[in-house]
C-alpha positions in Angstrom: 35.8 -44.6 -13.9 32.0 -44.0 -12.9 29.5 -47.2 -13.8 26.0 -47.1 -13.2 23.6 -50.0 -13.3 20.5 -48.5 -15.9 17.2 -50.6 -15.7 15.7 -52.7 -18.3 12.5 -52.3 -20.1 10.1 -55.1 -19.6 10.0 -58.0 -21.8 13.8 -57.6 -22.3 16.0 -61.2 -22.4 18.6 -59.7 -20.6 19.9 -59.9 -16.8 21.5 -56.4 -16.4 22.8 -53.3 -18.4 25.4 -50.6 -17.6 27.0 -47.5 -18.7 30.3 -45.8 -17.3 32.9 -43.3 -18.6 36.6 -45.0 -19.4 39.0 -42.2 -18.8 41.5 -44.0 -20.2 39.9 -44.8 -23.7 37.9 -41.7 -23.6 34.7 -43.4 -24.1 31.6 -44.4 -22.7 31.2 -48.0 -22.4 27.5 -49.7 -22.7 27.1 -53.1 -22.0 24.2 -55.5 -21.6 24.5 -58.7 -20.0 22.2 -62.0 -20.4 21.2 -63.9 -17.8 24.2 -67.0 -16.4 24.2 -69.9 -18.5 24.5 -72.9 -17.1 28.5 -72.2 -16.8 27.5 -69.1 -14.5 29.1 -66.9 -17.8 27.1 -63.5 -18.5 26.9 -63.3 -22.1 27.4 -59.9 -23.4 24.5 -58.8 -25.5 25.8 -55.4 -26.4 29.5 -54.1 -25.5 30.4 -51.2 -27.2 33.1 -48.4 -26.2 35.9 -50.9 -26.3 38.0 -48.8 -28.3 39.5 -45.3 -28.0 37.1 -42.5 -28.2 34.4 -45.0 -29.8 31.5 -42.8 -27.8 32.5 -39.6 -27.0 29.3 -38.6 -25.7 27.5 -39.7 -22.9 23.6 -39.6 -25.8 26.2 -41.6 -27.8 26.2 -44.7 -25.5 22.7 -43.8 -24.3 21.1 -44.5 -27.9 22.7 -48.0 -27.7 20.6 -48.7 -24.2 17.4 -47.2 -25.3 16.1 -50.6 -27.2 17.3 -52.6 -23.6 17.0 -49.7 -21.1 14.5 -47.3 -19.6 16.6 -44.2 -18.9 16.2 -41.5 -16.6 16.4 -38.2 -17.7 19.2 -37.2 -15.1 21.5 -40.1 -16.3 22.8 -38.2 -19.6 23.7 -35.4 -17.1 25.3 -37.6 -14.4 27.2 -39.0 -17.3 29.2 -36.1 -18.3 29.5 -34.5 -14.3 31.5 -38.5 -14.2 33.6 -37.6 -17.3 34.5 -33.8 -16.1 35.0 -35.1 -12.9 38.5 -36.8 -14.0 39.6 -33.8 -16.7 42.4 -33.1 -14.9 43.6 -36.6 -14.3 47.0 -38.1 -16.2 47.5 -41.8 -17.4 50.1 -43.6 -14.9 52.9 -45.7 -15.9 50.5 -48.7 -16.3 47.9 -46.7 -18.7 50.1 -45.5 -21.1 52.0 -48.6 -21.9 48.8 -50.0 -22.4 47.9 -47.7 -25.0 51.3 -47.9 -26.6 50.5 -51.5 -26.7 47.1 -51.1 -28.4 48.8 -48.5 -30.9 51.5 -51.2 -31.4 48.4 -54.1 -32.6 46.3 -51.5 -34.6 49.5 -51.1 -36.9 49.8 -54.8 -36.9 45.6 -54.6 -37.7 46.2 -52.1 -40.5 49.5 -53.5 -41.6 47.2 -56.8 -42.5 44.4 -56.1 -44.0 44.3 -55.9 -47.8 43.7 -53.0 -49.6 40.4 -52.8 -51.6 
């Protein structure tokens, strides 16, 4: 898993931002963090690529940081050179019962939601 810390534009009420590949879910992952509260908590702004293949591209996570984010023009690149880098990598014992267990609740999910 890569993560790289991405600048924010001024005037922006937020404390950080950053953007990584998941392997595992297949996604990029953008996230952008407030300033502690008075707990010493982050508070996540934006968070997206939670879920299996929710950003498959690395412009797909980057149009959620451009409002928050000044972006380089080598980050898109240095994205995808993180993702290819792990192409060849299998899930571990740990990773796959971990998606067997999220398969398991999204049947649950679906199983409870009424029908429109």
């Amino acid at each position: 898993m890569s993560r790289h810390k991405v600048p924010l534009r001024d005037g922006i009420a937020a404390a950080s931002a950053f953007v990584r590949w998941d392997r595992p879910l297949q996604t990029y992952f953008a996230q952008v963090l407030s300033a502690p509260d008075e707990d010493g908590e982050e508070i996540e702004l934006v968070w997206v690529g939670t879920d299996f293949g929710e950003l498959p591209r690395a412009v797909d996570a980057i149009r959620v940081l451009e409002p928050y984010c000044h972006i380089d023009a080598s980050l898109a690149a240095q994205l995808e050179i993180d993702r290819m880098a792990c192409l060849a990598t299998c899930d571990g014992p740990n990773q796959l019962e971990a998606k067997a267990f999220m398969a398991r609740l999204s049947q649950i999910k679906d199983k409870s939601e009424p029908e429109a």
